[in-house]
PDB file of N, CA, C, O and CB in Angstrom:
ATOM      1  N   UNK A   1       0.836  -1.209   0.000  1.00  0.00           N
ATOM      2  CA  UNK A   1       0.000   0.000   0.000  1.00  0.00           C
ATOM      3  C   UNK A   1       0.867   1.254   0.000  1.00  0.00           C
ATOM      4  O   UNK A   1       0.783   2.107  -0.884  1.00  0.00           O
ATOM      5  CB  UNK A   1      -0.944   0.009   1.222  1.00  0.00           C
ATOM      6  N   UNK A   2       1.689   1.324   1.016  1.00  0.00           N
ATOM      7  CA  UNK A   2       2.703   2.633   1.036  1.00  0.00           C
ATOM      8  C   UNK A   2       3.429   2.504  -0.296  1.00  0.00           C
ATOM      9  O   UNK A   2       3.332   3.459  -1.067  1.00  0.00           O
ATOM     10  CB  UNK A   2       3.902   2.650   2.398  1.00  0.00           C
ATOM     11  N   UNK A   3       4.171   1.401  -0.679  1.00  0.00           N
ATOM     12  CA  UNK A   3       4.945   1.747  -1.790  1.00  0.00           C
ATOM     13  C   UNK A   3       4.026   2.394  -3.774  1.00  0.00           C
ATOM     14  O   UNK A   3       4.467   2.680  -4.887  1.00  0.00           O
ATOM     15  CB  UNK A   3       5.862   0.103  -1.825  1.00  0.00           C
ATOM     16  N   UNK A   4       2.502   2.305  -3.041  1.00  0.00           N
ATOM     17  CA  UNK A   4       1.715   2.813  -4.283  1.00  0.00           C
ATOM     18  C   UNK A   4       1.624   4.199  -4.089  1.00  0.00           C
ATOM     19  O   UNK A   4       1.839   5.044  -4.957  1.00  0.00           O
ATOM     20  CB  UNK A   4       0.258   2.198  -4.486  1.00  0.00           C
ATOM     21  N   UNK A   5       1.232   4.452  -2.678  1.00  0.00           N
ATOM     22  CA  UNK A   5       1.106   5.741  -2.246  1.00  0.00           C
ATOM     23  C   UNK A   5       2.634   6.714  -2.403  1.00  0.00           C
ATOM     24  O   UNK A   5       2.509   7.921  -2.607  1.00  0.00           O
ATOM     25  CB  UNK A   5       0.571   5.574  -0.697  1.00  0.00           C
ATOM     26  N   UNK A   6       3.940   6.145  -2.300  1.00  0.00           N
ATOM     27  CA  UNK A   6       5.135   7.175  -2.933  1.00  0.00           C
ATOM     28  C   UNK A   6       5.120   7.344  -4.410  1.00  0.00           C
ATOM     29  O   UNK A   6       5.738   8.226  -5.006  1.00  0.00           O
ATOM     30  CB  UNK A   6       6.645   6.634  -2.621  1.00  0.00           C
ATOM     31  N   UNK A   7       4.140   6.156  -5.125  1.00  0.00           N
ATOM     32  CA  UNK A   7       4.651   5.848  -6.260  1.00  0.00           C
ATOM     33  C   UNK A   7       3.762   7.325  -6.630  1.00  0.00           C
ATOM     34  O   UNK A   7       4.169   8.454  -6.906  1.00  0.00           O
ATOM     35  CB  UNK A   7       4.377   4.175  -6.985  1.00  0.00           C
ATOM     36  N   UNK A   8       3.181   7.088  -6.575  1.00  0.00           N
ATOM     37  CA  UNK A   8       1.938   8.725  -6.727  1.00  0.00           C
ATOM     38  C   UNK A   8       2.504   9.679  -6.566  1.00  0.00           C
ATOM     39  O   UNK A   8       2.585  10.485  -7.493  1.00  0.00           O
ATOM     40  CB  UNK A   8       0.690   9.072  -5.669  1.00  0.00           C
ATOM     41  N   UNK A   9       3.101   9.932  -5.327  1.00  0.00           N
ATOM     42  CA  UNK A   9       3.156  11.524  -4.792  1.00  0.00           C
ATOM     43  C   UNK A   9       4.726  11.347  -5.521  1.00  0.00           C
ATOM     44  O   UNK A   9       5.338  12.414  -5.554  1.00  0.00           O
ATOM     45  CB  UNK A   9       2.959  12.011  -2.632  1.00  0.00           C
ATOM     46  N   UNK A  10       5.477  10.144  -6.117  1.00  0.00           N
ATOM     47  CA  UNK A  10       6.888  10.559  -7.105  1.00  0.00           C
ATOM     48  C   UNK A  10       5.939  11.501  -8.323  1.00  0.00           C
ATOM     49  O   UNK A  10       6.291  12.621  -8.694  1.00  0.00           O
ATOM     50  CB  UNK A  10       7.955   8.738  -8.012  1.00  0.00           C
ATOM     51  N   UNK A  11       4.856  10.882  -8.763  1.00  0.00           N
ATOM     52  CA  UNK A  11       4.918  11.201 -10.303  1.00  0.00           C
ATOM     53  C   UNK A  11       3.956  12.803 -10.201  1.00  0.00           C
ATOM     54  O   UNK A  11       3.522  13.466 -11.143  1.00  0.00           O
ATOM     55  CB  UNK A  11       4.017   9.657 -11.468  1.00  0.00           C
ATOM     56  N   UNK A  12       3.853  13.054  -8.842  1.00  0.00           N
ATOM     57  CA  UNK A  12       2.995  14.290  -8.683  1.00  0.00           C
ATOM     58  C   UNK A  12       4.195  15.501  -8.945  1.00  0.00           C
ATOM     59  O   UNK A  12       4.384  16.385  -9.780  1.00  0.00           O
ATOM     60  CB  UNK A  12       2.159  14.357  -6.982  1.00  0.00           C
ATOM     61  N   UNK A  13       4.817  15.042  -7.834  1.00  0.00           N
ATOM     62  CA  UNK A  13       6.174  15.769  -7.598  1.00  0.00           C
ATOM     63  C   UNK A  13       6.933  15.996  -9.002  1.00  0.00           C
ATOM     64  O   UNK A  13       7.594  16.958  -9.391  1.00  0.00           O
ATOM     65  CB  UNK A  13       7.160  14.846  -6.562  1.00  0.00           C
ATOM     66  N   UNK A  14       6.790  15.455  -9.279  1.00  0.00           N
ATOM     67  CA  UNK A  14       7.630  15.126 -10.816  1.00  0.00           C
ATOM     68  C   UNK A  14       6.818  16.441 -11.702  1.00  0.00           C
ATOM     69  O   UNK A  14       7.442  17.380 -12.196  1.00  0.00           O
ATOM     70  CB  UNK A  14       7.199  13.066 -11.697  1.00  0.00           C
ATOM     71  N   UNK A  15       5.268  16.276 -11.783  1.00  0.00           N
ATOM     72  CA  UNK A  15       5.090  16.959 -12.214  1.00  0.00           C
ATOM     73  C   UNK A  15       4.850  18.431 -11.841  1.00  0.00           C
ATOM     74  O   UNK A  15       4.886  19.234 -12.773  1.00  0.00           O
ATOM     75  CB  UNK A  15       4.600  16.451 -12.602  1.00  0.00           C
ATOM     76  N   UNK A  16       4.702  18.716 -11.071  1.00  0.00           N
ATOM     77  CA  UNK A  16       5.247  20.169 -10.302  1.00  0.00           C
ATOM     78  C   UNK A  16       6.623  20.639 -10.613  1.00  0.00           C
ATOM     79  O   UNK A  16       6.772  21.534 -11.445  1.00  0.00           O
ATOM     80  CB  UNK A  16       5.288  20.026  -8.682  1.00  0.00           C
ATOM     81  N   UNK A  17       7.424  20.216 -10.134  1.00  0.00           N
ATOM     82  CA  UNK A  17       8.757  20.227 -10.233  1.00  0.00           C
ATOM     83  C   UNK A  17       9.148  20.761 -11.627  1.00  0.00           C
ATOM     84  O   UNK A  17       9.972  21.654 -11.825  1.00  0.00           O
ATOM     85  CB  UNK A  17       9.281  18.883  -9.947  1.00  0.00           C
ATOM     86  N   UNK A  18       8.033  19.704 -13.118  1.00  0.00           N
ATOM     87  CA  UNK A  18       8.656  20.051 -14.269  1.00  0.00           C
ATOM     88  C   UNK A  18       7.697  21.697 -14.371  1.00  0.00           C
ATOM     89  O   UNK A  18       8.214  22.738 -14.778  1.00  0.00           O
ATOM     90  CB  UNK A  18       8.445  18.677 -15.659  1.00  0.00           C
ATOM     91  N   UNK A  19       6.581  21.602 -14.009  1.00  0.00           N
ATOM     92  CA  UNK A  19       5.703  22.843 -13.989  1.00  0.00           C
ATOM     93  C   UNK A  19       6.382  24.050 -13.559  1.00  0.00           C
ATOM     94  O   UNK A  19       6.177  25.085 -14.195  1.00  0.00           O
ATOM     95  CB  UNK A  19       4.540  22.668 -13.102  1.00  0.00           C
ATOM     96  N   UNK A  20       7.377  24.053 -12.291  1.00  0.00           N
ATOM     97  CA  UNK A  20       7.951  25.121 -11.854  1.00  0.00           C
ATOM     98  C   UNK A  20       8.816  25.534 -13.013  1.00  0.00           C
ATOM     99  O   UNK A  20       8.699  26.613 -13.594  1.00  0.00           O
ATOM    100  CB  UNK A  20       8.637  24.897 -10.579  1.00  0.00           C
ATOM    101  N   UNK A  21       9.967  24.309 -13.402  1.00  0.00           N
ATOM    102  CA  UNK A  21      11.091  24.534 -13.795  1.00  0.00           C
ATOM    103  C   UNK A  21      10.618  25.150 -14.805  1.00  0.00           C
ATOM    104  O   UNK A  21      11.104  26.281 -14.778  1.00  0.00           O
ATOM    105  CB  UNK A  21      11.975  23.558 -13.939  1.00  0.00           C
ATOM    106  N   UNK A  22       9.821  25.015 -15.834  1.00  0.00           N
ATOM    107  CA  UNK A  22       9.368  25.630 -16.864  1.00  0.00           C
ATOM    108  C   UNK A  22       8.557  27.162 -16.855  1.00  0.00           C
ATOM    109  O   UNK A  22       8.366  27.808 -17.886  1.00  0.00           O
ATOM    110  CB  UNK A  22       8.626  24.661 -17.340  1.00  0.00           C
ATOM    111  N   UNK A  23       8.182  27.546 -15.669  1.00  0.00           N
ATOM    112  CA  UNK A  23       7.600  28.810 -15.469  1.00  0.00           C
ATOM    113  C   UNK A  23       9.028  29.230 -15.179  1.00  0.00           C
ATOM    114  O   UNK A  23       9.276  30.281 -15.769  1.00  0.00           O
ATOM    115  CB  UNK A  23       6.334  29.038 -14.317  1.00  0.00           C
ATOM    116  N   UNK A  24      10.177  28.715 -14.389  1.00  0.00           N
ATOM    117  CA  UNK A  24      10.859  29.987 -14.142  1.00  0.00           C
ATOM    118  C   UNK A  24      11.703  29.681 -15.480  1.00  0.00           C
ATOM    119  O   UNK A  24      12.021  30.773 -15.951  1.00  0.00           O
ATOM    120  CB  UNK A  24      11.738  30.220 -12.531  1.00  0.00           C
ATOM    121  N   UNK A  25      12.200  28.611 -16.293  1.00  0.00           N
ATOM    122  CA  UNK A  25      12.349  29.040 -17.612  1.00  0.00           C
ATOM    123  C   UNK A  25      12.002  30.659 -18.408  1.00  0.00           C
ATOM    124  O   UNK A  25      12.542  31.744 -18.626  1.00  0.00           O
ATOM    125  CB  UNK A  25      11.577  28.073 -18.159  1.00  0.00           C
ATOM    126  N   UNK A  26      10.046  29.537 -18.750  1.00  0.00           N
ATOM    127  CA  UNK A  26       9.731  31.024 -19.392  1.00  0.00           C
ATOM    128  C   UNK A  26       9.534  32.433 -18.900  1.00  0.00           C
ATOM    129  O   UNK A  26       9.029  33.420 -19.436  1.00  0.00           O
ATOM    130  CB  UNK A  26       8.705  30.942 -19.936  1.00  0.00           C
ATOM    131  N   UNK A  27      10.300  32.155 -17.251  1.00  0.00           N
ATOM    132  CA  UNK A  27      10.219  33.890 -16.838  1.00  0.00           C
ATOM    133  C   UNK A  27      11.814  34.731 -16.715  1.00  0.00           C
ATOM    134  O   UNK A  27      12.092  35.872 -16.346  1.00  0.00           O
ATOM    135  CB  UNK A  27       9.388  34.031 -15.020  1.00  0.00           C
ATOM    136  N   UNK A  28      12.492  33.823 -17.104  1.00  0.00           N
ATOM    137  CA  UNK A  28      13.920  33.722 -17.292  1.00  0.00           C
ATOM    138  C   UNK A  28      14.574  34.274 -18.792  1.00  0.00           C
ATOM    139  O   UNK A  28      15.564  34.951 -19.071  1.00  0.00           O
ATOM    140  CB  UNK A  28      14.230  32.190 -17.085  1.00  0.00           C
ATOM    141  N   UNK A  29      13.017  33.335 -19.956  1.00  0.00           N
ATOM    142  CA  UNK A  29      13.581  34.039 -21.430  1.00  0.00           C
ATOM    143  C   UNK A  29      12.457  35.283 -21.161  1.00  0.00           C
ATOM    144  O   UNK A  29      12.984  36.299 -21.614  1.00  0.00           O
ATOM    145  CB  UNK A  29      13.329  32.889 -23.282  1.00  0.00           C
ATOM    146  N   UNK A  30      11.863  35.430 -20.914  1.00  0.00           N
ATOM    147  CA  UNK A  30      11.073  37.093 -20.826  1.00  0.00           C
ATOM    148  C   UNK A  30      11.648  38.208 -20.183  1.00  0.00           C
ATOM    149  O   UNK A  30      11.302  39.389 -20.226  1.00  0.00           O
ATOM    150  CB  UNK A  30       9.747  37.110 -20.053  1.00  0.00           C
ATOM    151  N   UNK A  31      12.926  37.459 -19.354  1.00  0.00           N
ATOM    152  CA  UNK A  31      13.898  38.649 -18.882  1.00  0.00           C
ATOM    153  C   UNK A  31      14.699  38.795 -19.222  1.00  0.00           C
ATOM    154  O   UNK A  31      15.468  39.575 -18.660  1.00  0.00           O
ATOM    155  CB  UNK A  31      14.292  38.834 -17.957  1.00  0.00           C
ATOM    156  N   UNK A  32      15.020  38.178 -20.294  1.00  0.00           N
ATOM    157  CA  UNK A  32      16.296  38.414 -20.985  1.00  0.00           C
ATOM    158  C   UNK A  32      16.151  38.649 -22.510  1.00  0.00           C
ATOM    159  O   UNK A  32      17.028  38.771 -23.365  1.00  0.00           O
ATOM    160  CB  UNK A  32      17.214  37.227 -20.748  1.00  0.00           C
ATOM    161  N   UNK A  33      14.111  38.694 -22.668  1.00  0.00           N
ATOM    162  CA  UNK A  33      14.510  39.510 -24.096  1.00  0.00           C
ATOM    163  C   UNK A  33      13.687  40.681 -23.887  1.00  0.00           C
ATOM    164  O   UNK A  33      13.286  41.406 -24.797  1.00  0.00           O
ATOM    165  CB  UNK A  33      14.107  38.703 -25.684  1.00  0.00           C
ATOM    166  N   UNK A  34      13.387  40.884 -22.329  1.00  0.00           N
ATOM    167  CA  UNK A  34      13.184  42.288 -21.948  1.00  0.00           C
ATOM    168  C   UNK A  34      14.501  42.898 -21.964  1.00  0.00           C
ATOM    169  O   UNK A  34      14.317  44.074 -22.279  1.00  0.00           O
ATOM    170  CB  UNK A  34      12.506  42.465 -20.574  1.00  0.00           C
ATOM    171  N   UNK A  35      15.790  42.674 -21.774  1.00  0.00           N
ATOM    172  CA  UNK A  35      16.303  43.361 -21.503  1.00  0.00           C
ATOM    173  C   UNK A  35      17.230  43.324 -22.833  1.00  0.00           C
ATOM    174  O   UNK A  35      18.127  44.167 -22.796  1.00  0.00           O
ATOM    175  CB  UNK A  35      16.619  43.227 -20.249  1.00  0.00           C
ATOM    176  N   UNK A  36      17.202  42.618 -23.859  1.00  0.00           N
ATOM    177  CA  UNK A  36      17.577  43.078 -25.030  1.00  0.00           C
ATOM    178  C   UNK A  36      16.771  43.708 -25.776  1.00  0.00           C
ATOM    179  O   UNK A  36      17.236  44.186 -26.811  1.00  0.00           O
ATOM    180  CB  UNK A  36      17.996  42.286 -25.645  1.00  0.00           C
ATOM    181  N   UNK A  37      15.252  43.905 -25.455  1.00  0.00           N
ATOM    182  CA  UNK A  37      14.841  45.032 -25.908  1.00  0.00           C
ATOM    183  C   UNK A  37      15.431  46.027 -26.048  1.00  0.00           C
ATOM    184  O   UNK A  37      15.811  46.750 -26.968  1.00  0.00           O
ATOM    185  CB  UNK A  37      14.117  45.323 -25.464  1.00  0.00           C
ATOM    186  N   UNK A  38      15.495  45.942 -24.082  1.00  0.00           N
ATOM    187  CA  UNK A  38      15.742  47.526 -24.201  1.00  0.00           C
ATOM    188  C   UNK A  38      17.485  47.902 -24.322  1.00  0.00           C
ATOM    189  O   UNK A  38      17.919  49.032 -24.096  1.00  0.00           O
ATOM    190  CB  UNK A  38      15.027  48.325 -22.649  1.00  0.00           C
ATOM    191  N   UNK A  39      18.242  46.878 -24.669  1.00  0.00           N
ATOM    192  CA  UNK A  39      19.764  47.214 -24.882  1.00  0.00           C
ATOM    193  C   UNK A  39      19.598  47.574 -26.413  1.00  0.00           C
ATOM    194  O   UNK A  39      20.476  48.289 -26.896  1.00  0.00           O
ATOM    195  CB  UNK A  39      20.973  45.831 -24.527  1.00  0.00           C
ATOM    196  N   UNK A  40      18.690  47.205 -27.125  1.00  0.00           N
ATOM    197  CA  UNK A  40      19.002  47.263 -28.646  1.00  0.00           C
ATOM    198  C   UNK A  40      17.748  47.929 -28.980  1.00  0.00           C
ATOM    199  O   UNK A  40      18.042  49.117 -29.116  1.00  0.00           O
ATOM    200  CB  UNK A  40      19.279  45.764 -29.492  1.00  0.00           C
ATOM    201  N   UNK A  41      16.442  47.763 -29.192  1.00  0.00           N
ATOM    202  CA  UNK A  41      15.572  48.649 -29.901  1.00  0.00           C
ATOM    203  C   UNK A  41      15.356  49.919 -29.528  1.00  0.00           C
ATOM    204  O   UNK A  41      15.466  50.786 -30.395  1.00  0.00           O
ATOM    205  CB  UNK A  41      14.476  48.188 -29.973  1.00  0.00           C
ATOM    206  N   UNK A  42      14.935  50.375 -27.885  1.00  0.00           N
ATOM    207  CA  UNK A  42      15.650  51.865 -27.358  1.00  0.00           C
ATOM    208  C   UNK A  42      16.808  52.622 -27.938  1.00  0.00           C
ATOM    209  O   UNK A  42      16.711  53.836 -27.759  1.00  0.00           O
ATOM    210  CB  UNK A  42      16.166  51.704 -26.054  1.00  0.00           C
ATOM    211  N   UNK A  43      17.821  52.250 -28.551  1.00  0.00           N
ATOM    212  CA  UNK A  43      19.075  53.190 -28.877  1.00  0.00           C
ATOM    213  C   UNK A  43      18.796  53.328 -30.083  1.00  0.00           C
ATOM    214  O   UNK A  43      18.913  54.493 -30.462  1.00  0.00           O
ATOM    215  CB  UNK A  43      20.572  52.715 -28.664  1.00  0.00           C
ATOM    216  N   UNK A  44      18.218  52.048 -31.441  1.00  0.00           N
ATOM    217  CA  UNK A  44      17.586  52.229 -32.883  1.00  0.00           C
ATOM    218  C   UNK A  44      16.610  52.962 -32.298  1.00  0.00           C
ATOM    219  O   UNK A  44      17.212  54.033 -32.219  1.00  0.00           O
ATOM    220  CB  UNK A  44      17.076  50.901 -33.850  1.00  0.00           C
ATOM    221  N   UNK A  45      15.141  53.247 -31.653  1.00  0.00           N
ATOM    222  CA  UNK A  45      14.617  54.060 -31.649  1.00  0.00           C
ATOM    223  C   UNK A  45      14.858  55.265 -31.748  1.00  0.00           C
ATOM    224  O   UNK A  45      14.336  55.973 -32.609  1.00  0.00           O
ATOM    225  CB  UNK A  45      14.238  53.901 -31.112  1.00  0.00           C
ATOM    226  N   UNK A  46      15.931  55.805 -30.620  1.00  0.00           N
ATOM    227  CA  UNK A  46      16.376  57.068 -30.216  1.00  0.00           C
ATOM    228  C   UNK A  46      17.128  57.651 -31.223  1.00  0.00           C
ATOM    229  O   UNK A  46      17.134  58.882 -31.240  1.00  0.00           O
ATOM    230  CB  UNK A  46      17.101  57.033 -29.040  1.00  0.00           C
ATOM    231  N   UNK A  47      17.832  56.997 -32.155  1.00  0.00           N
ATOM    232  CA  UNK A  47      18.566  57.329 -33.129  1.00  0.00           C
ATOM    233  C   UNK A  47      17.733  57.369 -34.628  1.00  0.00           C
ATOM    234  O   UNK A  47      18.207  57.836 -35.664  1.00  0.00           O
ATOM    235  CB  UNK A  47      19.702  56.382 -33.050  1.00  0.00           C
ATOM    236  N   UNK A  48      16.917  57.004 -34.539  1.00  0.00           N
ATOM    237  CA  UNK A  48      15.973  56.998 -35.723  1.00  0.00           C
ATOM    238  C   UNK A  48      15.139  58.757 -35.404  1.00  0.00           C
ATOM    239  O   UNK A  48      14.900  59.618 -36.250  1.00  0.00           O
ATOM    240  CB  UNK A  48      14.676  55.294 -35.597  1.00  0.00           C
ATOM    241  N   UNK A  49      14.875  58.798 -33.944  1.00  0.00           N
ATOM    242  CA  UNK A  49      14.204  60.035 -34.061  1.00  0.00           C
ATOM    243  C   UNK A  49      14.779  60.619 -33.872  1.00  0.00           C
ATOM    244  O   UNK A  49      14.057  61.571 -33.575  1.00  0.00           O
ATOM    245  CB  UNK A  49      13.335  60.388 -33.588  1.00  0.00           C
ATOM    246  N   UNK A  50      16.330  61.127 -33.699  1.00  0.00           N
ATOM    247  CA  UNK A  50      17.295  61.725 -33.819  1.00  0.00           C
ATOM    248  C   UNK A  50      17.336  62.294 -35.548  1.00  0.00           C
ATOM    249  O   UNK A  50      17.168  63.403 -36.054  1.00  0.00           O
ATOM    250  CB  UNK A  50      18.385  60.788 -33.257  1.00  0.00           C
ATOM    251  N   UNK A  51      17.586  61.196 -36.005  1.00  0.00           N
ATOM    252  CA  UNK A  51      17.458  61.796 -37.394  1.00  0.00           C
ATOM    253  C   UNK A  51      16.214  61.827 -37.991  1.00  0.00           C
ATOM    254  O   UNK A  51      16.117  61.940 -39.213  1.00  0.00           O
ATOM    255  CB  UNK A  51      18.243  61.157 -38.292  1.00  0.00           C
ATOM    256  N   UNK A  52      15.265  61.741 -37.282  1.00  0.00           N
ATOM    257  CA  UNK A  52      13.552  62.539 -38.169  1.00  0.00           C
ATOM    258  C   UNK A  52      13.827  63.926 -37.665  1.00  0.00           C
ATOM    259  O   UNK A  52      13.634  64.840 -38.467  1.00  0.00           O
ATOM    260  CB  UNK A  52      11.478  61.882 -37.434  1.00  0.00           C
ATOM    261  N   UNK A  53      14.248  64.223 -36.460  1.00  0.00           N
ATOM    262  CA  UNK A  53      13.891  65.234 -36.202  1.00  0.00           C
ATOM    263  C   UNK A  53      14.817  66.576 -36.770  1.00  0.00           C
ATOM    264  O   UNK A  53      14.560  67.777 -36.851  1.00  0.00           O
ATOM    265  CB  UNK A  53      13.724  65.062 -34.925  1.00  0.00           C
ATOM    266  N   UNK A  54      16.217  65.620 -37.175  1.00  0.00           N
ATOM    267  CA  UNK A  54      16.848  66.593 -37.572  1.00  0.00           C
ATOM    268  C   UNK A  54      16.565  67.550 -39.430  1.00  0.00           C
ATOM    269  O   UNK A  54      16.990  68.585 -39.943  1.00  0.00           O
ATOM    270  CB  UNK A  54      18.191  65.879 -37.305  1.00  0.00           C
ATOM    271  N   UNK A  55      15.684  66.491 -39.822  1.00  0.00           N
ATOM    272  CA  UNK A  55      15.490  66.924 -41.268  1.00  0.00           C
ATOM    273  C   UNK A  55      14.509  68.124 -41.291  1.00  0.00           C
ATOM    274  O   UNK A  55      14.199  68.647 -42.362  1.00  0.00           O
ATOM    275  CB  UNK A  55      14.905  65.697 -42.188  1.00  0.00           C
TER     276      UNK A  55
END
């Protein structure tokens, strides 16, 4: 009986575990193409209206 009852709470665990790992994944690539956003499209922005504004 007990060894059905770990067998369960392994494959629960298991799946939590993969559930976490994968949220902090995908909150891991959302911070790191937040922040190449803003290393790279902010400075093309700023420089694009740099030169609209200068014409």
């Amino acid at each position: 009986m007990m060894d059905a009852v770990l067998e369960e709470l392994r494959e629960t665990s298991g799946l939590i575990i993969g559930l976490i790992l994968a949220l902090v994944i995908m909150g891991l690539i959302g911070y790191a193409l937040t922040n190449v956003h803003e290393s790279i499209v902010s400075p093309v922005v700023r420089y694009i209206k740099k030169m609209v504004s200068r014409k």
